[in-house]
C-alpha positions as CSV (number, residue, x, y, z in Angstrom):
1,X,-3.1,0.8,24.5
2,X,-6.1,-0.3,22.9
3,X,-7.3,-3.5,22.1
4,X,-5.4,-6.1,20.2
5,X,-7.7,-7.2,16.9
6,X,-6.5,-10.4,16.6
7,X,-5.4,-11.7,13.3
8,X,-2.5,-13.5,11.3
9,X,-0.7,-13.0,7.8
10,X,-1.2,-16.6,6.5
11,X,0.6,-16.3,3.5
12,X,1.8,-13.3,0.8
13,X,2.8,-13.4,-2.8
14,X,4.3,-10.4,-5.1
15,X,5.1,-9.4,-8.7
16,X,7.5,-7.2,-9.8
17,X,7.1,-5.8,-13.1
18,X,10.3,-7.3,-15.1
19,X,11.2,-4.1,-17.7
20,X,14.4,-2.4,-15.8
21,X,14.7,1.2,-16.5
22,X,17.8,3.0,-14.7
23,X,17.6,6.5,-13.8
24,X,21.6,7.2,-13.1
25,X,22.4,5.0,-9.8
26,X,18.3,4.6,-9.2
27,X,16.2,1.0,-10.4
28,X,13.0,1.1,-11.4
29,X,10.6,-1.9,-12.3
30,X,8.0,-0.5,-15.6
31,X,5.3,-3.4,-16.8
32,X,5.6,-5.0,-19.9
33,X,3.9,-5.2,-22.6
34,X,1.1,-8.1,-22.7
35,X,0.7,-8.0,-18.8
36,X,-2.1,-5.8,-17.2
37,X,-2.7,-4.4,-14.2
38,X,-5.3,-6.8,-12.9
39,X,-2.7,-9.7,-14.1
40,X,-0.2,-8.2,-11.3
41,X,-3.0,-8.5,-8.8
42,X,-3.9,-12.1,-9.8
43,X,-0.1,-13.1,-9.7
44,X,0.6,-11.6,-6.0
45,X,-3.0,-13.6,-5.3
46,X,-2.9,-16.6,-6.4
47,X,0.9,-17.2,-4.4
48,X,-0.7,-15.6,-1.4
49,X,-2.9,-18.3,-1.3
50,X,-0.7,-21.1,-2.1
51,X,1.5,-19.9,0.4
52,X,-1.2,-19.6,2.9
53,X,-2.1,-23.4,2.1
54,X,-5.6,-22.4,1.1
55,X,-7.9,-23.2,-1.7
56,X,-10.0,-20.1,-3.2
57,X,-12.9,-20.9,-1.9
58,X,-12.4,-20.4,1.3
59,X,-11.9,-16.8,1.4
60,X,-14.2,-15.3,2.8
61,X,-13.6,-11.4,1.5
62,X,-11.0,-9.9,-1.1
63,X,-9.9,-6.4,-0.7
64,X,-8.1,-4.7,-3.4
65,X,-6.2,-1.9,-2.0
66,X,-5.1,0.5,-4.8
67,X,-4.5,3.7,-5.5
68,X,-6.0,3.3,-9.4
69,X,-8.9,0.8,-10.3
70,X,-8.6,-1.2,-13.1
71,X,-11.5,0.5,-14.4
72,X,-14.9,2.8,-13.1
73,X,-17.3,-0.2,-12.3
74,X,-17.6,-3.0,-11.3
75,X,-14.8,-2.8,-8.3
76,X,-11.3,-4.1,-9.1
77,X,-12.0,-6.5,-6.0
78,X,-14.8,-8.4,-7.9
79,X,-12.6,-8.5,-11.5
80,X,-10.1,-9.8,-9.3
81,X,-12.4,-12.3,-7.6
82,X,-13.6,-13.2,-11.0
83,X,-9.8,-14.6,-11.9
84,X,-9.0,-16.2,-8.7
85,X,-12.0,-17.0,-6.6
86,X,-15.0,-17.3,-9.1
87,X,-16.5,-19.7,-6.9
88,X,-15.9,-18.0,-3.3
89,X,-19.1,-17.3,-1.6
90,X,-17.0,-14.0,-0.7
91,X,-17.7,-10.2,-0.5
92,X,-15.4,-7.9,-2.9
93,X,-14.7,-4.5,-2.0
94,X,-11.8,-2.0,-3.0
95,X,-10.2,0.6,-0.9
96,X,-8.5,3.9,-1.8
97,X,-6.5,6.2,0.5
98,X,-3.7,6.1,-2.7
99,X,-0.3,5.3,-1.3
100,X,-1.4,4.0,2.2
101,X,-4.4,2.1,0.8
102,X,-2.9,-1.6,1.9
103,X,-2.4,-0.3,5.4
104,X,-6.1,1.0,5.5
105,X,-7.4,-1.7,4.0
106,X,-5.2,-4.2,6.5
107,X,-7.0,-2.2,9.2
108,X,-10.3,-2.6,8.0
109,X,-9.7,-6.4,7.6
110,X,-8.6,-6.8,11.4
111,X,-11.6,-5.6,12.6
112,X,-13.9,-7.8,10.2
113,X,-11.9,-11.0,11.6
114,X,-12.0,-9.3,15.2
115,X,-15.9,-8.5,14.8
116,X,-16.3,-12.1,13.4
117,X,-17.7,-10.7,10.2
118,X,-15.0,-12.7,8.1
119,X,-12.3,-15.5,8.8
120,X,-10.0,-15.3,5.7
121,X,-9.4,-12.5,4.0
122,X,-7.2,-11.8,0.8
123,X,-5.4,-7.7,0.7
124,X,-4.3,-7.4,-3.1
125,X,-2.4,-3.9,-3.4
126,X,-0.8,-2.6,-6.5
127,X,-0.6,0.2,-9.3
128,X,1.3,0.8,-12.7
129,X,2.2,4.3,-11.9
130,X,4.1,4.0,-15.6
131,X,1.0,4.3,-17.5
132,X,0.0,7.6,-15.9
133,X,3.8,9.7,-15.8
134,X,3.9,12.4,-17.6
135,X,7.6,12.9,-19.3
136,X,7.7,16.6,-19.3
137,X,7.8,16.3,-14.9
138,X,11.0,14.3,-14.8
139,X,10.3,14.5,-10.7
140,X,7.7,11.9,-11.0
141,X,8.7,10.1,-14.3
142,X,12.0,8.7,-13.0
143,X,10.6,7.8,-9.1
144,X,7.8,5.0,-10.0
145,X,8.1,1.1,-9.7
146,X,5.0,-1.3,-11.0
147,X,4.3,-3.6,-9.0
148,X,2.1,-5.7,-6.4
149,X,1.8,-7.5,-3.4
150,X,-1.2,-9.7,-1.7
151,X,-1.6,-10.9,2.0
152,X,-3.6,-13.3,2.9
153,X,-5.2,-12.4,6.9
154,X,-6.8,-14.9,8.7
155,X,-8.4,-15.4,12.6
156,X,-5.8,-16.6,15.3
157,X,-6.2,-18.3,18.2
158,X,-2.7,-16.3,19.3
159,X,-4.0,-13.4,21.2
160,X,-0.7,-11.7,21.4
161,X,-1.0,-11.4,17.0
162,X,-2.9,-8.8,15.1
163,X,-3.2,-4.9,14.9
164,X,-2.0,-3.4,18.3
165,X,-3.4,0.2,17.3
166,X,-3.9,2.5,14.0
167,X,-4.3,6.1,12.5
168,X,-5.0,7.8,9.9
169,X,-5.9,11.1,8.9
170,X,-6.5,13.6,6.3
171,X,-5.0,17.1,5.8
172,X,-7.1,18.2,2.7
173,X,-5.9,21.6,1.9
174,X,-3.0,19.6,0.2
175,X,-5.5,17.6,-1.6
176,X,-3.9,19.0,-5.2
177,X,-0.2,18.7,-4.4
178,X,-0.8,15.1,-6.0
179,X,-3.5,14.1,-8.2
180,X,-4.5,12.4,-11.2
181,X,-7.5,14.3,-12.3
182,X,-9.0,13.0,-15.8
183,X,-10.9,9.5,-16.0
184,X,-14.0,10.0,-14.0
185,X,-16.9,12.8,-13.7
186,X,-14.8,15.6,-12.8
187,X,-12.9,14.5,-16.7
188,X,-14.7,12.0,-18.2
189,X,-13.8,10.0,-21.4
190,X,-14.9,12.6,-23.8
191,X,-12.6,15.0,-22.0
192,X,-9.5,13.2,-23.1
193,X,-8.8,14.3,-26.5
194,X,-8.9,18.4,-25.6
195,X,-7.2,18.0,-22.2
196,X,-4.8,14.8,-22.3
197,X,-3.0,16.5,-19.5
198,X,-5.6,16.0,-17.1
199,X,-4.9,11.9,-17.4
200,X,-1.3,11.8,-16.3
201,X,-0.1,12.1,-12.9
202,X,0.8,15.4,-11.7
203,X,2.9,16.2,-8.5
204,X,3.8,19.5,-7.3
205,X,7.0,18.2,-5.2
206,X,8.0,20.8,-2.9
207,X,4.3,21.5,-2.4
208,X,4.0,17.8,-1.4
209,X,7.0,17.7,0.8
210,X,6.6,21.1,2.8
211,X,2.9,19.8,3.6
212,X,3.9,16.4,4.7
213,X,7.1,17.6,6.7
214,X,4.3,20.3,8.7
215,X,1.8,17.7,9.3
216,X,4.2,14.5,10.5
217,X,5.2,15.4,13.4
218,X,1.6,16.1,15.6
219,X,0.8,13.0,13.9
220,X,3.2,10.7,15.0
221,X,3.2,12.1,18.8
222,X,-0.7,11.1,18.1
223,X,-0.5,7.9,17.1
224,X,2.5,7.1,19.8
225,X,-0.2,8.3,22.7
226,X,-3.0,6.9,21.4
227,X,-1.1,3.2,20.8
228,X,1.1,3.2,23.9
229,X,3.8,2.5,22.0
230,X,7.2,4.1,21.2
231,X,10.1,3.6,18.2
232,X,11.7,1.6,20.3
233,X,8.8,-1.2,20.3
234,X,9.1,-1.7,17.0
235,X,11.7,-4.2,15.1
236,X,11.2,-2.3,12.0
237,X,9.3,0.8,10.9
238,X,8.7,0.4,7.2
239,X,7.4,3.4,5.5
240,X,5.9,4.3,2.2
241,X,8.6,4.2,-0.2
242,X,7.8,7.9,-1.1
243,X,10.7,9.6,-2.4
244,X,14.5,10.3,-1.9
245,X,13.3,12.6,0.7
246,X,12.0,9.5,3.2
247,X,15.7,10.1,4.8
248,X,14.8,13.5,5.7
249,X,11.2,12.3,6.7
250,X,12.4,9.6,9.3
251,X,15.2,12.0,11.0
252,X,12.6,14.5,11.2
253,X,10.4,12.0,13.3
254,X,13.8,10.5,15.0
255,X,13.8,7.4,13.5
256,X,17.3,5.7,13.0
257,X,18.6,4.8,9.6
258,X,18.9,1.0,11.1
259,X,15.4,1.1,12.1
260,X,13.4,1.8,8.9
261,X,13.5,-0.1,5.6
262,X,14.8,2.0,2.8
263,X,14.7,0.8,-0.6
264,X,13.4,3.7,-2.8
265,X,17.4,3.5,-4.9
266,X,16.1,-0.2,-5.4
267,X,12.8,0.2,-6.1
268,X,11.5,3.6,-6.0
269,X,7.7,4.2,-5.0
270,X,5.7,1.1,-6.1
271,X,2.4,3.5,-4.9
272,X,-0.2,0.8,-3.0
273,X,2.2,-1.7,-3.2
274,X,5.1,0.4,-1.8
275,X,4.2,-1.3,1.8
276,X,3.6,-4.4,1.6
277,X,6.1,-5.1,-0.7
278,X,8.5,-4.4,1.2
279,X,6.8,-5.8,4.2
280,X,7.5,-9.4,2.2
281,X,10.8,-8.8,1.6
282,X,11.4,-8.7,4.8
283,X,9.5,-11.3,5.9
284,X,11.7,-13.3,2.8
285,X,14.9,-11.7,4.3
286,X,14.3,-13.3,7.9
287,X,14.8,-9.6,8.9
288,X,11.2,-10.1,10.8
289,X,9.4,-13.3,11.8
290,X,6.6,-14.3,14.3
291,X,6.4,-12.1,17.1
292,X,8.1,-9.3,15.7
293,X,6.0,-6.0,15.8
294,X,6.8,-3.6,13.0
295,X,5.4,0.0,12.4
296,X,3.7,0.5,9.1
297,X,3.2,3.9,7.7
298,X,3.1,6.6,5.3
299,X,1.6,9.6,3.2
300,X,-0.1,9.4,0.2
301,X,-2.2,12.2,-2.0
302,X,-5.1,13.7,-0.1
303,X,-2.9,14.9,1.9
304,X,-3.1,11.5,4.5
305,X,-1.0,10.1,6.7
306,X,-1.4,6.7,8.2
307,X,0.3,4.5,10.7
308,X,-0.6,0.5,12.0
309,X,1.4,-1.6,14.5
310,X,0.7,-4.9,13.4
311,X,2.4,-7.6,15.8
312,X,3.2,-10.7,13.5
């Protein structure tokens, strides 16, 4: 097994977007009007803090994990900074593998606070996947959640706590099964008005899932040989809240029903903040606590695949 990069989850907050849309026995969470995207960030922030007992100043680096910015420049990091943590003599930075970006971004920040590059760091994750669905691909329009989520890592002197192992990787020849392709150079503003369709999500479904079934299982037998580690190390596994097809997903890596966290009827895919969404609410739930180590993993657009054991 490699090395443990010693770290602790201080304190979390979340948001949950409060318009209810019901899709025949599925829930789904759409924003509302008057609250923007950078205001979910702030919300899941600001409790992250005050659960973590910590004033804003004394973080020491926010990340904002998305899949989306809130806009081109400057970073959504430092816009967030800017409402939280004006003051914070603290680096800003944004990461983007889409779906998985909170688990990437949770790996990065172990190994600043394991390097001693940073002591607290905030993790903000979360999308509005509403804004970009495109009606005509009822696949997509009826399987998003907004919503966000914020963790708050910090140094330990536990050195049983922190990231036991990680891996991600990129399959890119399924780089177009999911996309979102207007908004930047490839289509920039001016684009918008002759090619509107190139500024709303667009999924090719069976495309996605036939790539991601091929690709999880070499993955996984990676990542268990690498890490050392097997299912049966894990309390929980919680996955990207993908799609109804996560059942089909977890057999085909032999995970049991009562070892993952399910909740895509609930919730549906909440994008970036899929993970550690659920990740609180099970924290909230008591269904993990302090010592617990729990696999977290996914796929998101690129096509890439990522998996972190994180011991609490």
């Amino acid at each position: 097994m490699s090395s443990i990069k010693n770290c602790e989850i201080a304190g979390y907050g979340t948001y949950l977007a409060n318009n209810i849309v019901h899709f025949g026995e599925a829930t789904r969470y759409r924003i509302e009007d008057g609250v923007s995207h950078l205001d979910m960030l702030s919300i899941a922030g600001n409790l992250a803090l005050e659960n973590a007992g910590l004033e804003p100043e004394q973080l020491d680096c926010i990340m904002v994990a998305t899949a989306v910015a809130v806009q081109p420049l400057p970073s959504t990091a430092a816009l967030l900074q800017e409402q939280i943590a004006p003051d914070a003599a603290a680096a800003a930075l944004d990461v983007n593998t889409s779906c998985t970006s909170f688990i990437t971004a949770l790996d990065i920040a172990s190994r600043y606070i394991h390097d001693g590059q940073y002591e607290r760091i905030l993790v903000a994750s979360g999308d509005v996947a509403s804004r970009f669905l495109n009606r005509a691909q009822r696949e997509s329009y009826e399987l998003f959640s907004d919503a966000s989520a914020a963790f708050v890592v910090s140094r330990t002197q536990d050195e049983a706590r922190g990231v036991l192992s990680s891996l991600q990787r990129t399959w890119p020849r399924h780089a177009h099964d999911t996309e979102v392709r207007g908004g930047l150079t490839g289509f920039p503003p001016e684009f918008h008005d002759a090619h509107p369709e190139e500024y709303l999500f667009d999924m090719k479904g069976k495309a996605a899932l036939i790539g991601m079934m091929k690709v999880l299982p070499g993955f996984f037998d990676d990542f268990y040989k690498r890490s050392g580690l097997g299912i049966d190390d894990f309390k929980l596994v919680i996955p990207h809240q993908a799609s109804p097809a996560l059942e089909l997903a977890m057999r085909k890596l032999g995970i049991p029903e009562s070892k993952y966290a399910n909740h895509v009827q609930e919730y549906g895919n909440m994008v970036s903040a899929s993970v550690p969404y659920t990740l609180a609410c099970k924290l909230d739930e008591g269904v993990l606590s302090q010592g617990d180590t729990v696999l977290l993993c996914g796929t998101a657009a690129g096509l890439t695949v990522n998996a972190l054991a994180l011991r609490l």
